[in-house]
C-alpha positions as CSV (number, residue, x, y, z in Angstrom):
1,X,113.2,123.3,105.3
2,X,113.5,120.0,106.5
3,X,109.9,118.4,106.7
4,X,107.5,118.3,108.2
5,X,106.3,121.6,108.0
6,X,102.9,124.0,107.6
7,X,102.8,126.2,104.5
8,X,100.9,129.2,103.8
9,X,100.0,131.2,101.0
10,X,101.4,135.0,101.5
11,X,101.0,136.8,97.6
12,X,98.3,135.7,95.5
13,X,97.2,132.6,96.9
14,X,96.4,134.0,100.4
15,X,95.9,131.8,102.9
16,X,96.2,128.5,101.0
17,X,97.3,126.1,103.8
18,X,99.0,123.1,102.4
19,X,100.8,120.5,104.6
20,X,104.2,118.8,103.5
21,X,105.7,115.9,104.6
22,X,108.9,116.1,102.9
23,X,111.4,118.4,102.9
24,X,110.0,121.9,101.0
25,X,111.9,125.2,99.6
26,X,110.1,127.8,100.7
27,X,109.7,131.2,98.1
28,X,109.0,135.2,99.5
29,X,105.6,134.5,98.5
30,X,104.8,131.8,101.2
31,X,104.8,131.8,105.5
32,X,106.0,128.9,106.7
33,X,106.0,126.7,110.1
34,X,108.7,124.8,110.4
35,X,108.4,121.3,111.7
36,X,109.3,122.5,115.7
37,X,106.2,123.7,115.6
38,X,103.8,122.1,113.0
39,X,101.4,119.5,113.8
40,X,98.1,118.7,112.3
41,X,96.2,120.1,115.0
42,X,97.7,123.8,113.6
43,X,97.4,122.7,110.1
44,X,93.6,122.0,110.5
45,X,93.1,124.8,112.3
46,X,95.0,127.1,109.8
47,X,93.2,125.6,107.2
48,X,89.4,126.7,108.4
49,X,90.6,130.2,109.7
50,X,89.5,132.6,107.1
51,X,92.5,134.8,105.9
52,X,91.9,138.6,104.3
53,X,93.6,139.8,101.5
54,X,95.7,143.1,103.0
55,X,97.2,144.4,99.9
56,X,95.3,146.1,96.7
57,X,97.5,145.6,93.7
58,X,98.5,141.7,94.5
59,X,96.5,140.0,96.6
60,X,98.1,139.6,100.0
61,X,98.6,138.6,103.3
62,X,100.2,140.7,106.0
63,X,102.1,139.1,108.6
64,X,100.9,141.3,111.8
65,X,97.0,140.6,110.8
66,X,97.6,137.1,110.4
67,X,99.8,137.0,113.9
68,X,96.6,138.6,115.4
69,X,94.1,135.7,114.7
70,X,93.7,133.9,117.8
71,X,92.9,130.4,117.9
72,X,91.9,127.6,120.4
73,X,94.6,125.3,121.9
74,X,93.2,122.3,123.5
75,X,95.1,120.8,127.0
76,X,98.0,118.8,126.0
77,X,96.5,115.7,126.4
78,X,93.4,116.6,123.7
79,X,96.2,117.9,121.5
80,X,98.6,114.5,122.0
81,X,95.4,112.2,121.2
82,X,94.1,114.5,118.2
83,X,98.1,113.7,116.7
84,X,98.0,110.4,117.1
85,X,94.6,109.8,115.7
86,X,95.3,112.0,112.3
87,X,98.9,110.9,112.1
88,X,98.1,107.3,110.5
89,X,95.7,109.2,108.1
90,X,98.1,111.6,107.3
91,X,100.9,108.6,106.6
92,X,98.2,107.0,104.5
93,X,97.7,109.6,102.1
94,X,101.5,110.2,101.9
95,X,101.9,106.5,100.8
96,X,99.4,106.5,98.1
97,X,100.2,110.2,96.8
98,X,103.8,108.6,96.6
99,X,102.1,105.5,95.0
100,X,99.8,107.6,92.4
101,X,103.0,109.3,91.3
102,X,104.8,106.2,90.4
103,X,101.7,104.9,88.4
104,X,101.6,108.0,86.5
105,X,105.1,108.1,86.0
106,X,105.1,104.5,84.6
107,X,101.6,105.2,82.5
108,X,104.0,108.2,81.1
109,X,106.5,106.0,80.1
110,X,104.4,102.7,78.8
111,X,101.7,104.4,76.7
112,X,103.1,106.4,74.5
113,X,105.4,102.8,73.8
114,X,101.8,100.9,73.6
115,X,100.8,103.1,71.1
116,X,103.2,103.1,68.6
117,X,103.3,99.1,68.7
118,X,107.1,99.0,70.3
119,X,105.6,96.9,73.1
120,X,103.1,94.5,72.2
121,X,99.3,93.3,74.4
């Protein structure tokens, strides 16, 4: 799926809601909104809506029961402000997740280097 999208837990996470910027590959044990019809306003809403485990042996989440949950959509002006206040945020925290994983990434690589004395202080 092409990002951005809304993903959420189906089989033994039930209803984690995680947002993802970039492209994802979504597995049978995951729903998934694709980016048509994602925006933060759904994500946040998603993500304080209390889901119930429908299945005994695996935890799970049934599609119809989760269909059924109704939630409150704003007028299309509310909803078009509410974007483009969180949007900025949302880019923010991309850029410094992306930024936290090149710094760990180059720790990775460095340390083990400063260690054994193959790159000196």
């Amino acid at each position: 799926m092409h990002g951005p999208g809304i993903i959420l837990g189906r089989k033994g996470n039930v209803g984690s809601v995680f947002w993802s910027s970039i492209s994802f590959y979504p597995i049978d044990t995951v729903y998934y909104i694709d980016r048509s019809e994602s925006s933060f306003y759904l994500y946040y809403t998603l993500s304080n809506l209390s889901f119930v485990n429908t299945d005994a042996a695996v935890p799970g989440l049934n599609r119809n029961y989760a269909y059924s949950l109704e939630i409150l959509l704003p007028e299309s002006s509310v909803l078009k402000n509410f974007e483009a206040f969180v949007a900025p945020m949302h880019n923010q925290i991309t850029s410094l997740n992306t930024y936290n994983q090149k710094l760990r990434e180059a720790r990775d690589l460095l340390l083990p280097r400063l260690m054994n004395g193959s790159i000196a202080v």
